[in-house]
Steps between C-alpha positions, in 0.01 A plus 500: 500500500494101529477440189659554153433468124711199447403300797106537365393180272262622251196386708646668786510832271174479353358482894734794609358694232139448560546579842654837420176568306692413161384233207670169508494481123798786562750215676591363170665820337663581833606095512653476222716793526619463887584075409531487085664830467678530829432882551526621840437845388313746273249208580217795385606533145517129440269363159155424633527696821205749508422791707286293793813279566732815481361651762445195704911467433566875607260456825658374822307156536685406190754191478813599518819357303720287748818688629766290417834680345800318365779567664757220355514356163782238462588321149674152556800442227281161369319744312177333589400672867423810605450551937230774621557649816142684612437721750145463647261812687640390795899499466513117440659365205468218312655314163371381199676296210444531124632173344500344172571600121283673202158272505579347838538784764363364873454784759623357847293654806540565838118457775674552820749771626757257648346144511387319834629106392853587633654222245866486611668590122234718382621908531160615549424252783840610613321874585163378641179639459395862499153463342262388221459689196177604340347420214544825341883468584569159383281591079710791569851318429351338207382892367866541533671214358284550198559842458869456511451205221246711230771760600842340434441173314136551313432221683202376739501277805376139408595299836425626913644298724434601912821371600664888590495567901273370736253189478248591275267227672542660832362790358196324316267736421670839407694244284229394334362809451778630332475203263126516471650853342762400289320229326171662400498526105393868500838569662799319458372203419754260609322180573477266798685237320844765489478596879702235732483591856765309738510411836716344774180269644233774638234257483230686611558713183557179276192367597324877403632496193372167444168588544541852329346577188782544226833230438790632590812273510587400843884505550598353827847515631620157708941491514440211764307190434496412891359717764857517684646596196250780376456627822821563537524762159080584516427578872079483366513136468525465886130631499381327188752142416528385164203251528296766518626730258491172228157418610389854436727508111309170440137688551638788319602258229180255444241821609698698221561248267831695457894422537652637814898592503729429763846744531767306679813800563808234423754583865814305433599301801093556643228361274692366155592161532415198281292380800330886533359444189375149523283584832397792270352296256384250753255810691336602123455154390124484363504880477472740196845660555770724335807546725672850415873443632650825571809554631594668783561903417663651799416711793729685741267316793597120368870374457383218316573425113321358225642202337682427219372441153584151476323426855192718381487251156494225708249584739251576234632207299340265825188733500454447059584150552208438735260657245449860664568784273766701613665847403794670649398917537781695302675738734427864393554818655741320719694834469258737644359248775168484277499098501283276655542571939676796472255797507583751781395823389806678480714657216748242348758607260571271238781280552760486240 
C-alpha cells in the first residue's frame, strides 16, 4: 500500500474512490472524520459513513492510516512545549514540537528524516540525511499534536510552522501536499496565512513556492551577511551565494506582495557584533523584512555559545534603528533540546 488516508487531499479521495467503483459524494463524510475528527480507527461507524464506503474501507484497495507510533513524549519545565518523538513504518524516527499557550498553540514539524543542508550548529544537520517523508507522514504529526491538545489542554492548533527536521523546500512537493491537506476548510482548516515554512536558501524551492498557488510565509535563515561568513556556518550557500538567495526573497516578496522573515541564530564571538548587524541591515535595505534574532540553543556537535543579553539588545538595537522590524525568538524547550536547531530524534529527559 503506497498510500494512506491522511496523505489523500480531498480531491485525491474523491478520485481514489471513484476508481474503486465508489461515489465521490462519499469523500466528504470519510474527510471530515480522518482530518476534523482525527480518527484513525472505527473509521466505519463514523456519522455520515454509509454501507458503500464501509465496505470500500474493509476491502484491501482501501487507504490505509499512516503507521507512525509515539514512542517519546517529553514536557519542557517552561510549561509551554511539549517534544514528539515518532516512529515511522520503516524504523525511522522523527520529532515534532507543540509550542505556545491556550489560544496560541503552533505545532512545529519535521519533512525530512535527518536534513541534507549540513548547517554546522544545527543537531539535525549534525546526523545527515536518511530520507524524505511523505505527505501522509508529515499531516500525520499535525493529527498528533492536535490530538494531544483537544486531549490535554481543550485546545486546538492555530499556528504550523515547517521549521522541525529537514528542509521542507528540499522536499517541495510532499511538503506541499501535506499543506494542501492541512489547510483545506473541510479539515482542519488552518489557513495559508498561519503556515510559515523556513529555509536555509534552497532556491529552487523558493522560487516554487513563489509561483505556487497558496501564501505561505517564507522564513529564510542567513547568520552571515557575506558569503565567507555564511558559508562557513551554512555549507548550501557555496552552491547558491547570498545574491542569489536575496534576488530570489525579492521575487518572492513583490510576486507575493507579502513580508518575508529573516532568522539570524546570534553566535557570540561569530556573527554578533555591532558591525554584524550593520552589513545586516545594509543586504535587506529596500526589502520587506522582519529579522527573527534567535539565539544560539546548543548542540553536542558545536562548542560555540550564544551571546549575552546585553550584546543580543544591542544587535537588534542597530537592526530597529535602521527601520527593520526585529524580534528576538524566546528560548523554550531549551530543557528537552526542543528549541530552534536542536531536533535529533532521540529521547531527552528533561533537564532540571
Amino acid at each position: 500500500m503506497n498510500f494512506s488516508l491522511e496523505g489523500l487531499s480531498y480531491e485525491a479521495l474523491e478520485a481514489q474512490l471513484a476508481e474503486s467503483g465508489v461515489n465521490p459524494v462519499h469523500a466528504k463524510p470519510l474527510f471530515r472524520a480522518v482530518h476534523r475528527r482525527l480518527l484513525r480507527n472505527d473509521l466505519d461507524s463514523a456519522e455520515g459513513v454509509l454501507p458503500p464506503l464501509q465496505r470500500w474501507l474493509a476491502s484491501e484497495q482501501a487507504a490505509k492510516s499512516c503507521a507512525m507510533e509515539l514512542v517519546g513524549d517529553t514536557s519542557s519545565a517552561d510549561g509551554f512545549t511539549r517534544k514528539y518523538l515518532l516512529r515511522l513504518h520503516d524504523g525511522a524516527e522523527v520529532e515534532s514540537v507543540q509550542m505556545g499557550f491556550p489560544g496560541r498553540y503552533t505545532a512545529c514539524l519535521s519533512s525530512q528524516v535527518g536534513c541534507a543542508m549540513g548547517c554546522v550548529f544545527c543537531a539535525t544537520g549534525q546526523m545527515g540525511f536518511s530520507r524524505h517523508l511523505t505527505a501522509s507522514e508529515i499531516v500525520a504529526q499535525v493529527h498528533q499534536v492536535e490530538r494531544e491538545l483537544r486531549r490535554t489542554q481543550g485546545g486546538t492548533i492555530r499556528n504550523i510552522v515547517m521549521m522541525g527536521m529537514g528542509e521542507p523546500l528540499h522536499n517541495f512537493e510532499p511538503t506541499m501536499e501535506a499543506l494542501d491537506i492541512i489547510t483545506d476548510n473541510r479539515g482542519l482548516n488552518i489557513g495559508p496565512a498561519r503556515v510559515a515554512i523556513s529555509t536555509v536558501g534552497y532556491i529552487p524551492g523558493i522560487r516554487k513556492l513563489t509561483r505556487h498557488s497558496k501564501r505561505y510565509s517564507l522564513a529564510v535563515s542567513l547568520h552571515g551577511a557575506s558569503d565567507e561568513e555564511r558559508g562557513q556556518l551554512i555549507p548550501l550557500n557555496k552552491r547558491w551565494p547570498l545574491v542569489e538567495l536575496l534576488d530570489a526573497c525579492r521575487e518572492y516578496s513583490a510576486l507575493k506582495r507579502a513580508r518575508v522573515f529573516f532568522a539570524w541564530t546570534l553566535i557570540g564571538g561569530v556573527n554578533d557584533s555591532d558591525d554584524h548587524a550593520q552589513r545586516l541591515v545594509d543586504i535587506l535595505k529596500g526589502m520587506d523584512a522582519h529579522v527573527n534574532l534567535i539565539p544560539l540553543n546548543p548542540t553536542e556537535g558545536y562548542k560555540e555559545q550564544a551571546p549575552g543579553e546585553e550584546r543580543v539588545r544591542a544587535f537588534q538595537q542597530i537592526i530597529q534603528d535602521a527601520g527593520l522590524p526585529s524580534t528576538v525568538r524566546q528560548r523554550r524547550g531549551i530543557d528537552v533540546a526542543a528549541g530552534c536547531g536542536q531536533l535529533k530524534a532521540q529521547r531527552v529527559k528533561r533537564t532540571r
